[in-house]
C-alpha positions as CSV (number, residue, x, y, z in Angstrom):
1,X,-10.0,-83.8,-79.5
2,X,-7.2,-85.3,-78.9
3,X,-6.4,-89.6,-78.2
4,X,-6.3,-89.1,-74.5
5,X,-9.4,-87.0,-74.4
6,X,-11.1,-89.4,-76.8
7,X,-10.5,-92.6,-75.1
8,X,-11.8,-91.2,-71.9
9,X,-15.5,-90.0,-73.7
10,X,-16.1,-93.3,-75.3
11,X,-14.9,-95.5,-71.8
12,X,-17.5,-92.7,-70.4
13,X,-19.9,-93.5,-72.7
14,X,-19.8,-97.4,-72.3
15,X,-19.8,-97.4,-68.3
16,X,-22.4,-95.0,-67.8
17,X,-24.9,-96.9,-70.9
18,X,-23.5,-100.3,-68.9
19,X,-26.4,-101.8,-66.7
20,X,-25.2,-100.7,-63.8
21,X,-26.0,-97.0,-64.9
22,X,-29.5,-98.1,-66.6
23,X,-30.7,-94.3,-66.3
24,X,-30.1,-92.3,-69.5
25,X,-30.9,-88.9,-69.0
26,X,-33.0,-86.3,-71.5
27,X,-31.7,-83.0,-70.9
28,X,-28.8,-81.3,-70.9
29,X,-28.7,-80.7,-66.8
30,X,-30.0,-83.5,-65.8
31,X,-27.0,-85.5,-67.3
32,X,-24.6,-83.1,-65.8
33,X,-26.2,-83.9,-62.7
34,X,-26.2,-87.7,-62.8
35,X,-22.6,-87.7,-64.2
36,X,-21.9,-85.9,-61.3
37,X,-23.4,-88.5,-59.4
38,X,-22.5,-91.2,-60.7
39,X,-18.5,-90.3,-60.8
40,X,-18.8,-89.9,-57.2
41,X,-19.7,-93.7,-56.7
42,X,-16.5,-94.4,-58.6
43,X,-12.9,-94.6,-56.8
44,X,-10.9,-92.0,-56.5
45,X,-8.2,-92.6,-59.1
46,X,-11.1,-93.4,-61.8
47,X,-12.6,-90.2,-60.1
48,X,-9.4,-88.4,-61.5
49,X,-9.0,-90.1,-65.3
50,X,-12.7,-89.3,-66.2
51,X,-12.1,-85.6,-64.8
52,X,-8.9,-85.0,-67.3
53,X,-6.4,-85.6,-64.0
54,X,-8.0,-82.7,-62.2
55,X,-7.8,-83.3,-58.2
56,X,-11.0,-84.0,-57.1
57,X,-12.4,-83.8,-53.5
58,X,-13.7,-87.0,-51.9
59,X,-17.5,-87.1,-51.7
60,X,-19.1,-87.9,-48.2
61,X,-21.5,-90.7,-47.8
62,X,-25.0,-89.5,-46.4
63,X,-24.1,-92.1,-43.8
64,X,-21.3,-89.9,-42.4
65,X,-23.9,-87.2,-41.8
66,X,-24.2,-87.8,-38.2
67,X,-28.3,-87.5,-37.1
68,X,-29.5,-84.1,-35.9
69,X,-30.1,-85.9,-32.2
70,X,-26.4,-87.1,-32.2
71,X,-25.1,-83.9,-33.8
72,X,-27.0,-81.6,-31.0
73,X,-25.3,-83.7,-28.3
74,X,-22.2,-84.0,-29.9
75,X,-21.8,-79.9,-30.1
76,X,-22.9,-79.5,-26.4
77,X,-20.1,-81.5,-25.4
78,X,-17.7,-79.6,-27.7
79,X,-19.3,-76.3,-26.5
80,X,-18.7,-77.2,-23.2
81,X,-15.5,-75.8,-21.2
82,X,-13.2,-78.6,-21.0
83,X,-12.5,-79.0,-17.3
84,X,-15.9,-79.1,-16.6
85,X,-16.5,-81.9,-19.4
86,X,-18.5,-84.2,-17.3
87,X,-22.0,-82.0,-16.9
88,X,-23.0,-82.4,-20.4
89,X,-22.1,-86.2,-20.0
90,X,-23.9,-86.8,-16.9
91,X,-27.2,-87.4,-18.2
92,X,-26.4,-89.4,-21.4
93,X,-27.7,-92.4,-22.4
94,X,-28.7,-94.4,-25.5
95,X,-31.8,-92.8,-27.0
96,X,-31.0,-93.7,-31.1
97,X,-31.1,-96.1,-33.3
98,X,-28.4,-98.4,-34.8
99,X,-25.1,-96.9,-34.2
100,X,-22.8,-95.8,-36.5
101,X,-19.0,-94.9,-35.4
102,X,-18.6,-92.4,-37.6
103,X,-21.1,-90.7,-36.4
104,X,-19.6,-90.4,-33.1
105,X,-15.9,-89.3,-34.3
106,X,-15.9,-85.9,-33.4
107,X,-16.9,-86.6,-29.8
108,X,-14.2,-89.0,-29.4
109,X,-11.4,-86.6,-30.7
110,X,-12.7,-84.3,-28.0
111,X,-12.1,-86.9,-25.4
112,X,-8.3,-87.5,-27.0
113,X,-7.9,-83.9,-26.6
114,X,-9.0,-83.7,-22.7
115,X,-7.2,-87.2,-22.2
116,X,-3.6,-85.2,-23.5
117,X,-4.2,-81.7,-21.7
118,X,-5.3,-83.8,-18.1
119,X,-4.0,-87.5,-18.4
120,X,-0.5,-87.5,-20.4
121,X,2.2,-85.2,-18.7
122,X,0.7,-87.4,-15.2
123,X,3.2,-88.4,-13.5
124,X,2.4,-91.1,-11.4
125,X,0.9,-92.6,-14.3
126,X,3.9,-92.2,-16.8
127,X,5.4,-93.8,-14.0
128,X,8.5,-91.9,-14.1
129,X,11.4,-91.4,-11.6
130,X,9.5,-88.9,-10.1
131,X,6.5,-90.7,-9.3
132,X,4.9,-88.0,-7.3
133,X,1.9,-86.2,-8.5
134,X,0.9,-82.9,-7.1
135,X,-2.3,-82.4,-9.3
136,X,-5.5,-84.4,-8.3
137,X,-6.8,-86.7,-10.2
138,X,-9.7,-85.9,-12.1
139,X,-11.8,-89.1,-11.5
140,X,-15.5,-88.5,-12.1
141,X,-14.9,-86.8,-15.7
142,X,-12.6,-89.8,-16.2
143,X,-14.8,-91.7,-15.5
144,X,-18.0,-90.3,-17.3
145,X,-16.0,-90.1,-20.1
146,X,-15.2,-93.8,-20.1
147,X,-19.0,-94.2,-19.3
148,X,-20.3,-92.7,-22.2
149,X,-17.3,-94.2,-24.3
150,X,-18.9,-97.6,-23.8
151,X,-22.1,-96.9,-23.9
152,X,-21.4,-95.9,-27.7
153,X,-19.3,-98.4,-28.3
154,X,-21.6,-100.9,-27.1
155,X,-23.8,-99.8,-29.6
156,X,-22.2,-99.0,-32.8
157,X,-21.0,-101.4,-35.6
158,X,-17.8,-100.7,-37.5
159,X,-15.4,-99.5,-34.2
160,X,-12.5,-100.5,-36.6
161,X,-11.1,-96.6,-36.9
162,X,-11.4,-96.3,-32.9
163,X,-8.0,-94.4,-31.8
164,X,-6.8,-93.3,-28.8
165,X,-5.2,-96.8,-27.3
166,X,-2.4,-94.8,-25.9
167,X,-4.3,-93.1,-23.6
168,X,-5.5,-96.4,-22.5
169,X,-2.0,-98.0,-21.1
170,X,-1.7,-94.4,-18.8
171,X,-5.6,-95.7,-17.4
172,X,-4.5,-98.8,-16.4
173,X,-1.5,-97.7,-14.8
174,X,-3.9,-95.9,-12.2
175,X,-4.0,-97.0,-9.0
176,X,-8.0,-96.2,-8.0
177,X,-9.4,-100.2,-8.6
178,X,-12.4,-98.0,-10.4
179,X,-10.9,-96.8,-12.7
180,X,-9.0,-99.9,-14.0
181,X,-12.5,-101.7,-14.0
182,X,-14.0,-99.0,-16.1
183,X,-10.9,-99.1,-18.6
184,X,-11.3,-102.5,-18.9
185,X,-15.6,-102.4,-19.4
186,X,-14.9,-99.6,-22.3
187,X,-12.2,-102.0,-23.8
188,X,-14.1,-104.8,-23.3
189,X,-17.2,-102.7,-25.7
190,X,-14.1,-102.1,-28.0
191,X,-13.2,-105.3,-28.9
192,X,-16.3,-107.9,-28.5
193,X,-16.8,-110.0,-31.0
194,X,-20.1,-109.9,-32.8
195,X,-22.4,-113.1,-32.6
196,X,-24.1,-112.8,-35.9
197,X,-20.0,-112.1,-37.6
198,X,-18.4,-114.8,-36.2
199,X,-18.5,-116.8,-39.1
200,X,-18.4,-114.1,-42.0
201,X,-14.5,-113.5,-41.0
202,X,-15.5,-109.8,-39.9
203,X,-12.2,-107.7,-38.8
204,X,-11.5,-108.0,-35.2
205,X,-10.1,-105.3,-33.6
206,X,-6.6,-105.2,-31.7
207,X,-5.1,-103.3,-28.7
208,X,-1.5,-102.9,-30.0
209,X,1.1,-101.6,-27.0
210,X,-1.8,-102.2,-24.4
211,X,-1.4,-106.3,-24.8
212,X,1.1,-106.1,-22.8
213,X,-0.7,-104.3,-19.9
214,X,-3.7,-106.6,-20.2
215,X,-1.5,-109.4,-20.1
216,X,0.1,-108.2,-16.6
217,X,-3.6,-107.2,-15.1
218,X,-4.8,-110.8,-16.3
219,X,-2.0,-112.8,-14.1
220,X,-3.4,-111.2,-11.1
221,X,-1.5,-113.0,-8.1
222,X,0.0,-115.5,-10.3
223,X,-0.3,-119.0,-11.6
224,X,-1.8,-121.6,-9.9
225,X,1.7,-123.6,-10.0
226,X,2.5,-120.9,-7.7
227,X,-0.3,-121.7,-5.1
228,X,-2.3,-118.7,-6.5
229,X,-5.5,-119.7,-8.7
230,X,-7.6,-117.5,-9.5
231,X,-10.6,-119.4,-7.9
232,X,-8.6,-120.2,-4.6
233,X,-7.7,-116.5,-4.1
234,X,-12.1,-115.0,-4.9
235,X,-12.8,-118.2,-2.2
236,X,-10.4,-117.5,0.8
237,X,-11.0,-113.6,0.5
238,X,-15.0,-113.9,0.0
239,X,-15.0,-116.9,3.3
240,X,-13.2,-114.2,5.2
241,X,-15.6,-111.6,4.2
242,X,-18.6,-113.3,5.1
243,X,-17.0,-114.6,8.5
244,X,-16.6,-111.5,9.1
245,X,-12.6,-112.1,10.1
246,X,-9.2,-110.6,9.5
247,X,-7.2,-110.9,6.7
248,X,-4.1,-111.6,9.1
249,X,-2.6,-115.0,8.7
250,X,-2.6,-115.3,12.6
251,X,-6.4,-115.0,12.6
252,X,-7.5,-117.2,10.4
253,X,-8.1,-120.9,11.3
254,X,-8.5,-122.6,8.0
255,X,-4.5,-123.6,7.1
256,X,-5.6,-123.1,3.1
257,X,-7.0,-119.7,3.4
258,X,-4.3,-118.5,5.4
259,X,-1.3,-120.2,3.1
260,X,-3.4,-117.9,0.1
261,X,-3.4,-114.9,2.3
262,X,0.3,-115.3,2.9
263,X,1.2,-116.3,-0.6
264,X,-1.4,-113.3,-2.3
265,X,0.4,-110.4,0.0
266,X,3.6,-111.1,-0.1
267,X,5.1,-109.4,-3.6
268,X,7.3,-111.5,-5.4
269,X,8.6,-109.7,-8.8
270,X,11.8,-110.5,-11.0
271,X,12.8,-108.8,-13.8
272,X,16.3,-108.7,-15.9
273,X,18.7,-106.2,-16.3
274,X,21.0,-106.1,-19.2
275,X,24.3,-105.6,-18.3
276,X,26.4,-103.4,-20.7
277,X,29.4,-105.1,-19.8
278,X,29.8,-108.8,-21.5
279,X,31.7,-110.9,-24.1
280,X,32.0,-109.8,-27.8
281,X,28.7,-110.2,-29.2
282,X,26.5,-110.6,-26.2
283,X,24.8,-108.7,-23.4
284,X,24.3,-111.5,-20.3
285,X,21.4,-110.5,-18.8
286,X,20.8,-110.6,-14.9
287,X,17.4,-111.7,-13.4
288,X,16.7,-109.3,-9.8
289,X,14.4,-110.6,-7.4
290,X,12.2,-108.2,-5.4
291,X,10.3,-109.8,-2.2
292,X,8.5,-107.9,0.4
293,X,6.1,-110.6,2.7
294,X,2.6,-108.8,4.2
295,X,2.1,-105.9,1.7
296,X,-1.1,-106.0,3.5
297,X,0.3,-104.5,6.7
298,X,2.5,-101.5,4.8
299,X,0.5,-98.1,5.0
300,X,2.1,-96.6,2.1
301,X,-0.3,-96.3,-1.3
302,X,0.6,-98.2,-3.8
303,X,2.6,-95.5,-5.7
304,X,4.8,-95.3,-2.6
305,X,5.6,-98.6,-2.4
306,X,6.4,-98.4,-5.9
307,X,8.4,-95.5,-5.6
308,X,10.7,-97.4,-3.1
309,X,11.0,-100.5,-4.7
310,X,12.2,-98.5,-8.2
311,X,14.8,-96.3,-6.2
312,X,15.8,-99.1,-3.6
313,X,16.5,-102.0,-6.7
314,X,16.8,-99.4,-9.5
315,X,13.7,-100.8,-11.7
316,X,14.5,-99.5,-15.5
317,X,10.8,-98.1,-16.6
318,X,10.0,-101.0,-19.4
319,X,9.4,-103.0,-15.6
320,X,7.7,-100.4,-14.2
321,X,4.3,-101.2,-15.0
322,X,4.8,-105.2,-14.1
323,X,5.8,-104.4,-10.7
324,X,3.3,-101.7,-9.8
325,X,0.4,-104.9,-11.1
326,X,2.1,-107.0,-8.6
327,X,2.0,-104.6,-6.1
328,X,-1.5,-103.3,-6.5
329,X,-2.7,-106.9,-6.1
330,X,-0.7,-108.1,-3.1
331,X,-1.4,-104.8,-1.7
332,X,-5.2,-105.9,-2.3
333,X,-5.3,-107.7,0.5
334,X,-5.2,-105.3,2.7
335,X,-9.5,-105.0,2.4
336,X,-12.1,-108.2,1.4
337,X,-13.9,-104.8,-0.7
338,X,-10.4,-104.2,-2.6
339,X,-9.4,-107.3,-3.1
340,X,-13.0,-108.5,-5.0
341,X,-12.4,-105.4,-7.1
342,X,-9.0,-106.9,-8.4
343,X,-10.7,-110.6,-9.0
344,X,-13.2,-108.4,-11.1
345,X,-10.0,-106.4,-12.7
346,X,-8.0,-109.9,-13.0
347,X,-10.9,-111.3,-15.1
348,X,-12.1,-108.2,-17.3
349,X,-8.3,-108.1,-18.8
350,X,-8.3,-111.5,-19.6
351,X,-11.7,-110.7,-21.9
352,X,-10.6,-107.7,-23.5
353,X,-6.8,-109.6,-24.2
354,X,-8.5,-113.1,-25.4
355,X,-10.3,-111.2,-28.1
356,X,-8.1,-108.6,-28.9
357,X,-7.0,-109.1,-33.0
358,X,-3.4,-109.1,-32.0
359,X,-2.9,-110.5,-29.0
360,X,-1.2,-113.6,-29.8
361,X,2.1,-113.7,-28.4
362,X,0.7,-112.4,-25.1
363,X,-2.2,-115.2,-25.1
364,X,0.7,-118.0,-25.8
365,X,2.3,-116.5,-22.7
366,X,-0.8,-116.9,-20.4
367,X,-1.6,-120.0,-21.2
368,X,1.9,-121.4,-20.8
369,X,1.6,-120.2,-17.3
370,X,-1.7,-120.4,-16.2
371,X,-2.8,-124.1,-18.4
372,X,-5.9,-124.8,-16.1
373,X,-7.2,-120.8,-16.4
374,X,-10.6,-122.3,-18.3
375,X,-11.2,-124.7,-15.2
376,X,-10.6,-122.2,-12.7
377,X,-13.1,-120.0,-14.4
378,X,-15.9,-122.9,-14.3
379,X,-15.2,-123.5,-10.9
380,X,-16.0,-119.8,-9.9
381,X,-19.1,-120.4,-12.0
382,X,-19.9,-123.7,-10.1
383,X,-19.3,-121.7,-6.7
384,X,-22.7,-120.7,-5.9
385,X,-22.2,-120.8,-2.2
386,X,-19.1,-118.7,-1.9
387,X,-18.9,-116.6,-5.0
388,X,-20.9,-113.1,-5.7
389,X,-22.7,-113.2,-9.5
390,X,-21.2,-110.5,-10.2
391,X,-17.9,-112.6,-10.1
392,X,-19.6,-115.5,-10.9
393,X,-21.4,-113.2,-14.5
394,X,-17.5,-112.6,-15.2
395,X,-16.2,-115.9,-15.4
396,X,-19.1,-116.6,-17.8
397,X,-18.4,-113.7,-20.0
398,X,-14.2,-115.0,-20.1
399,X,-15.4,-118.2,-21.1
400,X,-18.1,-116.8,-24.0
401,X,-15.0,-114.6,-25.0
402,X,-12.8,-117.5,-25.4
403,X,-15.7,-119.1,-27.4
404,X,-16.4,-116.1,-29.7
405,X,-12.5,-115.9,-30.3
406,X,-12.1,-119.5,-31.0
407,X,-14.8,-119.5,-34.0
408,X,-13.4,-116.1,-35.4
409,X,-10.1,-116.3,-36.0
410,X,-8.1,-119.5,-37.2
411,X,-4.8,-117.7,-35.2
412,X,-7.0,-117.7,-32.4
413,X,-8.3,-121.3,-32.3
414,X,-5.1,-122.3,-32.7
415,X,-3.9,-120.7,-29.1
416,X,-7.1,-122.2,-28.1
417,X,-7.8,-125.4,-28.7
418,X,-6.5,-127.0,-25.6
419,X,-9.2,-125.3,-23.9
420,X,-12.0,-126.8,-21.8
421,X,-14.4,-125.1,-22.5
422,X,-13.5,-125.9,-26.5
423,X,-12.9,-129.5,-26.5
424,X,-15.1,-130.7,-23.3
425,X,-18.9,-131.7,-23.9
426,X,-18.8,-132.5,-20.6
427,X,-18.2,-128.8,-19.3
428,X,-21.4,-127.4,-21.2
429,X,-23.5,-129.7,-19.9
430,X,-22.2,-128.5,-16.3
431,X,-23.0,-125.4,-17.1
432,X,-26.1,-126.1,-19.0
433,X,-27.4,-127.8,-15.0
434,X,-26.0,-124.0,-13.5
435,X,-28.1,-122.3,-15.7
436,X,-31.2,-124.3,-15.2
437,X,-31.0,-123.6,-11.6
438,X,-30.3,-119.9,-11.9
439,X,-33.0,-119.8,-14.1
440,X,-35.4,-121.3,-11.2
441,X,-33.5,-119.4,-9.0
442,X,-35.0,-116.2,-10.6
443,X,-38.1,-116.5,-9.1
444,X,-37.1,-115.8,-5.4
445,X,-33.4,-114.7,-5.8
446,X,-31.2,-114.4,-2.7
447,X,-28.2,-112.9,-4.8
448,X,-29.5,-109.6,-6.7
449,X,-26.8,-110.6,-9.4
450,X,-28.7,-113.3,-9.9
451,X,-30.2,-111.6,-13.6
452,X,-27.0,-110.5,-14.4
453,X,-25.5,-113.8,-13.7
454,X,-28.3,-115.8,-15.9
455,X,-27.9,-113.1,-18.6
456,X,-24.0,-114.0,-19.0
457,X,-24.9,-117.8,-19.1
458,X,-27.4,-117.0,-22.0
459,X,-25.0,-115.1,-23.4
460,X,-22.7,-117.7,-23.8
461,X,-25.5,-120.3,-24.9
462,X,-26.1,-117.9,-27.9
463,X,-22.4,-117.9,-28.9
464,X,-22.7,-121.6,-28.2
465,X,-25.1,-122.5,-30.9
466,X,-24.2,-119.9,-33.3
467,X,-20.5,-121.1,-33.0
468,X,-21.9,-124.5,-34.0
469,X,-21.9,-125.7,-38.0
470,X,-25.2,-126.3,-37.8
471,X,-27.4,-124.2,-34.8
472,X,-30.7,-126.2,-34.9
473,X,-29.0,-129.2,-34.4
474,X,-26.8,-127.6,-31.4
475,X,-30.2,-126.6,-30.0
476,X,-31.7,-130.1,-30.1
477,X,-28.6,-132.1,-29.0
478,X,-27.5,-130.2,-26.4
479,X,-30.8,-130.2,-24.3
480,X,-31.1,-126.6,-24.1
481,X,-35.1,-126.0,-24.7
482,X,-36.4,-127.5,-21.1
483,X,-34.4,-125.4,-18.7
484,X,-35.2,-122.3,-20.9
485,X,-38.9,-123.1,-20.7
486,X,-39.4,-121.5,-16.9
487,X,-38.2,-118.2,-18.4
488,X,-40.1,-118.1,-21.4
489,X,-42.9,-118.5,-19.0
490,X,-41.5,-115.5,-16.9
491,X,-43.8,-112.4,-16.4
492,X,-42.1,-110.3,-14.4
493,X,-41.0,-107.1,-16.4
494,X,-37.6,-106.7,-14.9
495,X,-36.3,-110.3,-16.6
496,X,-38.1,-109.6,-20.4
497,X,-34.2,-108.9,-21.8
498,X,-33.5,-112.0,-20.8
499,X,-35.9,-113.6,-23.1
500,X,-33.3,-111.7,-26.2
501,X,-30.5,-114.4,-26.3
502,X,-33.5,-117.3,-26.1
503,X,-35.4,-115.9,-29.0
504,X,-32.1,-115.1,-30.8
């Protein structure tokens, strides 16, 4: 035998006789088995030495084994033809246990395949010179898709290998308001940050390419410097709504609401063009200005409008996206029912991009411009007169994202430590008197979001406390326990997951 082949028995020897191999087998077989075994717990490269440099093939974990249940689903889908991809994904819901990703792999890499044969040669959203799109868009299996997408990823750990982004940044280039939102909801199950890993510096996950998207989306009509908070905007559309009047600036008595209609339709973009032609060693840039006033009033679709604005100022693709945001939210106006949707859309970016991993140039950005976002969010909150839950739920979950992110990532408390909701006491115990009176409220509630809405405020207790260094002593000294003691006294059956975050 020679040296090599030597050293290699004895090291065998010592590891496999070392406590953690305590076994020593009798027989011939059975130690053939259990070396067997016990290389494949090894790495790969040790894998290699101990087998003379021979390749050898990577052993799967049982884990990987996906469960019969999932496996019988998964192959249905597979089975299925792929234009008619949203019957088998009708019916699904969440039936299993813990979730595993891996288990779940193959079904995703179906979806990337349908998302390149129907989504990626699309015109209008590659948003190309030739915007126009002949084929119809196929909406309800993208959006079953997207369904069932976050369902999973709502319950599976360890979403770390999730692929696909790209197929992402042609979504939210879509003009249909419901297909943005459900985007945003399945990238919003993507990247939420664990309660119970906050602390244990678990790996967040990042949206590469599509930061930038989120980034437009979450600037909705602009900064509030520019007249256009977010809460001034969800007021004056929702007063009009419920007044039942016009969105035209002629028809609307109240000078504020009509100076927010006239500043949210009018489309105000800039952009710069690099000029080839300069000085030796520099390309000046020149900054175009497109403004259209009342987008409301145009009858065009949003692609059209888009489509002339690129061929009438000659808008180089990189700006493409940018403008069409602008547009589809000035544009928004044009319906109270549209324009709420685009609040919602304006909101659910700013969660997925305030907890995306590497998002941090982007975040800088937003906060530059929009300083006093956090306040605008609590005031929504605080709007119980003229604000939906639903709305009102969102601007709960953006500040519990903000939270989460804050106490996950040093990077990320960094960006936010100016923020409100971090450094103000004073803000939490607002929101600690909203959540009592939701809670009340519960009992007879005029808003049907009004579960929802209470949900996202315990939801952001929870991250609350277990942000804190120490939790019992968050509990105790922030006065949390009496307004949570009508709802542990709650019988009705429709609010008992409620009652998870409290027991958490």
């Amino acid at each position: 035998m020679c040296l090599h082949h030597r050293l290699i028995s004895s090291f065998s020897k010592t590891l496999f006789s070392s406590p953690f191999f305590p076994h020593r087998p009798n027989h011939r077989g059975e130690a053939g088995i259990e070396m067997a075994g016990n290389r494949s717990n090894l790495p790969l490269r040790l894998q290699q030495i101990l087998s003379g440099g021979r390749s050898v093939s990577p052993v799967l974990k049982l884990e990987s084994e996906p469960p019969p249940k999932v496996k019988a689903f998964i192959d249905r889908v597979i089975k299925s033809p792929l234009h008619d991809i949203a019957i088998p994904l009708s019916g699904f819901r969440w039936e299993y246990n813990k979730g595993n990703f891996h288990h779940w792999r193959p079904l995703f890499m179906h979806f990337d395949t349908y998302f390149k044969t129907y989504l990626s040669c699309r015109k209008d959203l590659l948003l190309s010179d030739n915007i126009v799109e002949e084929d119809p868009f196929p909406k309800h299996s993208i959006m079953q898709i997207l369904r069932v997408m976050q369902v999973i990823l709502e319950n599976c750990h360890n979403k770390s290998s999730f692929g696909g982004l790209e197929h992402f940044k042609l979504l939210l280039a879509s003009t249909d308001p419901d297909i943005l939102i459900a985007s945003l909801e399945t990238l919003s199950a993507l990247v939420r940050i664990n309660p119970s890993k906050m602390h244990l510096g678990g790996k967040l996950i990042g949206c590469g390419s599509t930061n930038s998207y989120l980034l437009s989306l979450a600037q909705g009509w602009g900064s509030k410097e520019e007249g256009l908070g977010l809460h001034s905007c969800v007021v004056a559309n929702e007063r009009n709504q419920h007044e039942g009047l016009c969105l035209f600036p002629s028809d609307i008595g109240d000078n504020c609401d009509g100076t927010q209609h006239r500043l949210g339709s009018t489309l105000h973009f800039e952009y710069n063009m690099v000029s080839s032609i300069g000085t030796e060693g520099s390309k000046p840039s020149n900054i175009h200005a497109i403004k259209i006033p009342d987008l409301h009033l145009r009858k065009e679709d949003d692609l059209g409008i888009l489509k002339q604005c690129v061929d009438q100022f000659n808008v180089p693709p990189e700006h493409r996206f940018s403008l069409l945001t602008r547009i589809r939210f000035a544009h928004a106006f044009r319906s109270p029912r549209i324009c709420r949707l685009y609040s919602r859309i304006s909101i659910l970016a700013f969660v997925v991009l305030v907890q995306s991993n590497d998002a941090h140039d982007e975040l800088v950005s937003f906060f530059a411009n929009e300083p006093e976002y956090t306040n605008e969010l609590i005031r929504l909150v605080r709007s119980e007169d003229c604000v939906p839950g639903t709305i009102r739920a969102l601007a709960m979950l953006a500040l519990g994202a903000q939270l989460a992110a804050y106490a996950s990532s040093h990077e990320r408390a960094r960006i936010l430590s100016g923020s409100s909701i971090i450094s103000a006491g004073g803000n939490r115990m607002m929101l600690l008197n909203v959540l009592q009176k939701a809670i009340v409220s519960l009992s007879n509630p005029s808003d049907p979001s009004t579960p929802v809405f209470v949900d996202a405020l315990l939801q952001f207790f929870l991250l609350h406390v277990l942000s804190s260094s120490s939790s019992g002593s968050a509990i105790r000294g922030s006065g949390m326990v009496p307004p949570l003691l009508p709802l542990l006294q709650d019988s009705d059956p429709a609010h008992i997951h409620l009652l998870k975050p409290c027991k958490s």
